[in-house]
N, C-alpha and C positions, 0 to 999 in steps of 0.2 A: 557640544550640542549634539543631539540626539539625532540620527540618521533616519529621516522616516523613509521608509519605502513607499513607492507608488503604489495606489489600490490596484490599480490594472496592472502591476507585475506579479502582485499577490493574487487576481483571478486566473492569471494567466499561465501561473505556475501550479495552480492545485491539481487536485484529480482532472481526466477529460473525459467526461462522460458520452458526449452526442459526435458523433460523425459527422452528421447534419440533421437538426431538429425540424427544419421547415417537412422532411417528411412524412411527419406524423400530425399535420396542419390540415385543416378541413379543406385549406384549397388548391393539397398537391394531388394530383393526378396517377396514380402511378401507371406503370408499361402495362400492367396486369392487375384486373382486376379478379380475385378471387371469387370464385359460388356468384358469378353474376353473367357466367356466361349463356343461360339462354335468353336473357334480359338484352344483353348488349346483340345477338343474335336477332332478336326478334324488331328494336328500334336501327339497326342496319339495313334489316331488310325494307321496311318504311322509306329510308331515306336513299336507297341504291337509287331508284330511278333521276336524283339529281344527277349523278354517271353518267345517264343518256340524254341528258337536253329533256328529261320528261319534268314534268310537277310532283315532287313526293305528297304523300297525306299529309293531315294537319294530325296530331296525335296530341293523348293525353295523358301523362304518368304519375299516378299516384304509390303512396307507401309511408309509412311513420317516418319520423325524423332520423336521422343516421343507417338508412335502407342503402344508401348507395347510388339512389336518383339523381341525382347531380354530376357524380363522379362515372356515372355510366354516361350519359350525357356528352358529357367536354370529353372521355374516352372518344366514346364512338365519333364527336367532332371533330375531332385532335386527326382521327384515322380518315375521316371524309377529306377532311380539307388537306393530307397529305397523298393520297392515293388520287385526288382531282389534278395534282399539280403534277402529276406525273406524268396524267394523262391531256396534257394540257387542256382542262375544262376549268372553267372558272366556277369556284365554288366557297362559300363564304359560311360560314355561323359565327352569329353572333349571339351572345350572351346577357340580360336583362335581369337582375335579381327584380324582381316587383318589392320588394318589401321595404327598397330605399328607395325606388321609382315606379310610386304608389297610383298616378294619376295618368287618365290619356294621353296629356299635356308632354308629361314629362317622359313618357314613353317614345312619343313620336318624336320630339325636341332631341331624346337621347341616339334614336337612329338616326336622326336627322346626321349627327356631329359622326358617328360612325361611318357612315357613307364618305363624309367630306364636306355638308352642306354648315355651311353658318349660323344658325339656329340659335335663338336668345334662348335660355331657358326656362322666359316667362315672355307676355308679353304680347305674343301674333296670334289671331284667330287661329284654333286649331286646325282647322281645314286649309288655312295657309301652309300650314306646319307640315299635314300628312301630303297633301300634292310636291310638297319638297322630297320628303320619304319616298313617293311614287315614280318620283321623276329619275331619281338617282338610281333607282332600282332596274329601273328600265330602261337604262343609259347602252345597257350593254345586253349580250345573250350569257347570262348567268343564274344559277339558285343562289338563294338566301334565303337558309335556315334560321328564323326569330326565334332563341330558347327563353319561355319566358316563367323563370324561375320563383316560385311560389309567387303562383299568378290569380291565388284567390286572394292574396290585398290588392291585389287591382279592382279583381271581379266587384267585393263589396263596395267600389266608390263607381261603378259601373261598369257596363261592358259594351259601350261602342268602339271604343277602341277595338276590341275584340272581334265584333261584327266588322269592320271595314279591312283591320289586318286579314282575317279569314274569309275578304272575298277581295283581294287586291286584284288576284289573277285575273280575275276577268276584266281589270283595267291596264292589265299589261299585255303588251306585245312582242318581246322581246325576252323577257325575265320569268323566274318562278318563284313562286315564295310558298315557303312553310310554315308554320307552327308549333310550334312546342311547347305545353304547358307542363309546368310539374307545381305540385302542388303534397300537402300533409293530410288534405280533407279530401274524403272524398265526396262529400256531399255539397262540395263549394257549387259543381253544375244546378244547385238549385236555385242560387241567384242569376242564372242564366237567362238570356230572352230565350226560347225555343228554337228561333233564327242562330241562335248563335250555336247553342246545339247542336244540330244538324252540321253547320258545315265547319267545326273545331275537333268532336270529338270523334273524327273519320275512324281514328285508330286507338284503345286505351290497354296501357302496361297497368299492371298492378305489381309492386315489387313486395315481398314477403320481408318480415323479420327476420335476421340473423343470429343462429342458435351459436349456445358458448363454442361447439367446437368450431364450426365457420368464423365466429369475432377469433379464434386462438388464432387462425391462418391469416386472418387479415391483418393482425398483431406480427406474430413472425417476419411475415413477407416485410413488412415496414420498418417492425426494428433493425432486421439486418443492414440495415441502410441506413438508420436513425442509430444506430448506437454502436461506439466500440465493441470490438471482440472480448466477451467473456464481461460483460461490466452487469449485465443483467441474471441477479436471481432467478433459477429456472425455474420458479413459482409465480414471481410472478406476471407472467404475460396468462398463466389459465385462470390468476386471480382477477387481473382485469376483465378477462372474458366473461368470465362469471357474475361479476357484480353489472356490467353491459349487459348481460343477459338476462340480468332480474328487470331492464328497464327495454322490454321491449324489442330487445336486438339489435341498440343501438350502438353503431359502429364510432359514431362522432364520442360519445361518451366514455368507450374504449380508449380511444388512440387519443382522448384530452387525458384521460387517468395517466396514460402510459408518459406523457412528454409533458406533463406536472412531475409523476413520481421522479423522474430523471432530475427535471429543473431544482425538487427538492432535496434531493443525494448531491446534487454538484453544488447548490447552495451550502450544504455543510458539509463540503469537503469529504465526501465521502469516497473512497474506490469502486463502492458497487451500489447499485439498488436492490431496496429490499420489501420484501412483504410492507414493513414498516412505514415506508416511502410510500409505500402505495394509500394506506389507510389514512395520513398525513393530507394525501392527493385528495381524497374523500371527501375531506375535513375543509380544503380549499375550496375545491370546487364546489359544493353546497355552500360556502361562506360567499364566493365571486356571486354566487346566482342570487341569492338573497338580497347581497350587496343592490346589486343590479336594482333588484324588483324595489328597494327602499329608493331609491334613487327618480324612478317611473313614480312614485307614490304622489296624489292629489296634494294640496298643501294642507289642509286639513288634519288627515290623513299622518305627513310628517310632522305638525303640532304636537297631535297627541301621541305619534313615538318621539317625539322628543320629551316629552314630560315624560312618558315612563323611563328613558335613561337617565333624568335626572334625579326619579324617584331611586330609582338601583344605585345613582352613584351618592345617594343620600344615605344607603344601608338598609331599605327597604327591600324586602328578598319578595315577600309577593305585598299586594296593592289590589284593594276594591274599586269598583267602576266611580263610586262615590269620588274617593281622594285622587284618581286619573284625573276627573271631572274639574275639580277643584286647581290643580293645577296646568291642565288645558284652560283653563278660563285666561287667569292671569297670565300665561303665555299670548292667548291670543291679544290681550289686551297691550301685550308689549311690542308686537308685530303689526297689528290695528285690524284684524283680522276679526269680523264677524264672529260670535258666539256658537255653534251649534247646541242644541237640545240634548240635554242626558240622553234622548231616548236612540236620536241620531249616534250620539258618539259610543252608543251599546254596540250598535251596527257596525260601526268603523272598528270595534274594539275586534269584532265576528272576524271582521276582512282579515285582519291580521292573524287571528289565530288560524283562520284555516290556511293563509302563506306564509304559517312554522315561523314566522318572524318573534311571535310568541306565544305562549300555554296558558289556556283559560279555563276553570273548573266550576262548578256552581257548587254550591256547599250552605247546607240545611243550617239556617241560625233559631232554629226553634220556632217559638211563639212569636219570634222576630223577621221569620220569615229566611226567606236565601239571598245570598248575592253571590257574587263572582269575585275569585279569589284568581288574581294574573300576573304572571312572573314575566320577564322577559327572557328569552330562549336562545339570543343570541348574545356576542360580546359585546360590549355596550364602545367602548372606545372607535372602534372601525365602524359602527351604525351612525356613531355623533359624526363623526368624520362624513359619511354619504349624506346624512342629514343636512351638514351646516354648507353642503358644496350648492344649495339652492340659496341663492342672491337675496332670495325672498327670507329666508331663515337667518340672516346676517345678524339681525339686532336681540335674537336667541344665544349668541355666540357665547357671550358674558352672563347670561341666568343663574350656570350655576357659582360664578361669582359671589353673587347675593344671600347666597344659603345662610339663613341666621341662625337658624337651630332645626340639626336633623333629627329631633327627638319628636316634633311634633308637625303636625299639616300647615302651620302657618312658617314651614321653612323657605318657602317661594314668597318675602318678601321683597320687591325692589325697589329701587331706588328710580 
């Protein structure tokens, strides 16, 4: 009989690419931040007066996505809340992404359980909720720094929370409290009360993009930590720079390129990462995002991308709005799903082509007029896969089962 070897001795023997991967993760921290020091300088100096028993501002930081506002952030916190315990002052930040804890409720319920407090995470009058907040705050002589991390999906479901966190003080006696928003918009202040305004936006950072040769040193600084000696092509950490730098200066973007390329060299066993790794990286990470957005997609919406991968896996290379139509019908019919309007599902067709999910062209038939000629632009196997993961798509699973004949439009017959 045949010896098989364990898969985990065989991962575990190949090449070793990472030292450790987690530091090239969106939410490690590192000792030093590079090109961000008058940034981290400037929200220090804000927050020093927690050092003295004073009240810091309430401050607001904006900047595009992978700027570094986050990681300045838990920096400069990480260094507050080491240098208070030294000095024996009590000093606390806490951390709040808004975009998983979208509502007052869950805002105040979530400091609630920070403090210590017992706090259902539904369920009590809110104002129950924050006098728990207030209490525990002012239990002792301490600041608490609130960072509340893209805090315009709060703002748009409103902003009392907002209003009563940025006037706590004046119902404490004992304690201080801060603020901190960070935020991708900067125009989010315009769902603001005026009230809130005033006493939120004391202090505002604007953090700038980061050019390729700044993304090159925050790449460096990282891999030297993140990767074996000698395993990285010395091309490409300026080629990740450069491609993060056509989008904005985005550092998140960088350092996902950088610790994909790697995951895909150590997947095939390679010794080194290459240019090639990297483009490969490209190829995923545009595929993950898409993945994603097909995933978020209305059910409608997923109907009729599921009729075009069956059109594609029929041998259909492109497809008019007409025979899409024709075969979203009978899908819907098979799911029980409501009909939409040709004109409706022209629209749905638009959604999609403008998120590159697919390519749509109008094309002159003469005396016949135009239609729309549409391929699908992505793979079709890993889209049916995000597609068929909605509960709701179940009885779609088996469609292309049914194909009687891919020669003509009545091949979506079923059973």
């Amino acid at each position: 009989m045949e010896n098989v070897r364990n898969i985990f001795e065989t991962m575990l023997t190949s090449p070793v690419i990472f030292r450790n991967r987690d530091v090239l993760r969106h939410s490690y921290t590192p000792e030093y931040l590079p090109h961000r020091k008058n940034e981290i300088e400037a929200l220090a100096s804000i927050l020093v007066p927690a050092l003295k028993g004073e009240t810091p501002s309430n401050a607001l930081i904006y900047g595009k996505t992978g700027t570094g506002k986050t990681a300045t952030v838990n920096f400069v916190g990480n260094q507050l809340e080491a240098i208070s315990r030294k000095m024996n002052v009590i000093c606390f930040v806490h951390y709040l992404n808004c975009e998983l804890i979208d509502t007052q409720y869950r805002v105040l319920a979530t400091l609630a359980k920070i403090l210590g407090k017992n706090v259902p995470m539904t369920g009590w009058p809110t104002d129950q909720v924050y006098e728990e907040v207030r209490k525990s705050i002012d239990e002792r002589n301490q600041s608490i720094i609130i960072v509340l991390d893209e805090i315009d999906k709060l703002v748009r479901k409103g902003d009392e929370v907002l209003y009563n966190l940025s006037r706590i003080n004046s119902e404490l006696n004992n304690a201080r409290v801060s603020i901190i928003g960070i935020s991708n918009d900067l125009k989010f202040k315009n769902f603001l009360d005026p009230r809130v305004i005033s006493s939120l936006s004391e202090e505002e950072l604007i953090f700038p993009p980061y050019n390729a040769e700044q993304l090159q040193d925050i790449l460096q600084q990282r891999a030297e930590l993140a990767f074996n000696d000698d395993v990285l092509d010395s091309e490409v950490i300026p080629f990740c720079a450069a491609l993060a730098a056509q989008e904005h200066g985005d550092a998140r973007k960088a350092l996902d390129l950088l610790r994909v390329s790697g995951e895909i060299a150590e997947k095939e066993n390679s010794e080194f990462v290459t240019l090639e790794h990297v483009r490969k990286a490209v190829k995923k990470i545009e595929m993950d995002h898409i993945l994603e957005a097909v995933r978020m997609l209305p059910t409608q919406n997923k109907i009729l991308l599921f009729g075009m991968v069956l059109l594609s896996e029929a041998g259909f290379k492109k497809f008019t709005t007409g025979e899409i139509f024709t075969v979203y019908k009978s899908l819907c019919k098979r799911v029980g799903v409501d009909v939409l309007t040709q004109r409706r599902i022209s629209d749905l067709i638009s959604e999609l082509d403008m998120m590159g999910i697919i390519n749509s062209i109008i094309i002159s038939k003469g005396r016949y007029g135009r239609t729309r000629e549409i391929k699908l632009d992505v793979p079709n196997d890993p889209v049916k896969e995000a597609l068929l993961e909605d509960y709701r798509l179940e009885a779609l699973a088996s469609a292309e089962k049914n194909i009687r004949n891919v020669a003509s439009l009545d091949i979506f017959e079923y059973t």
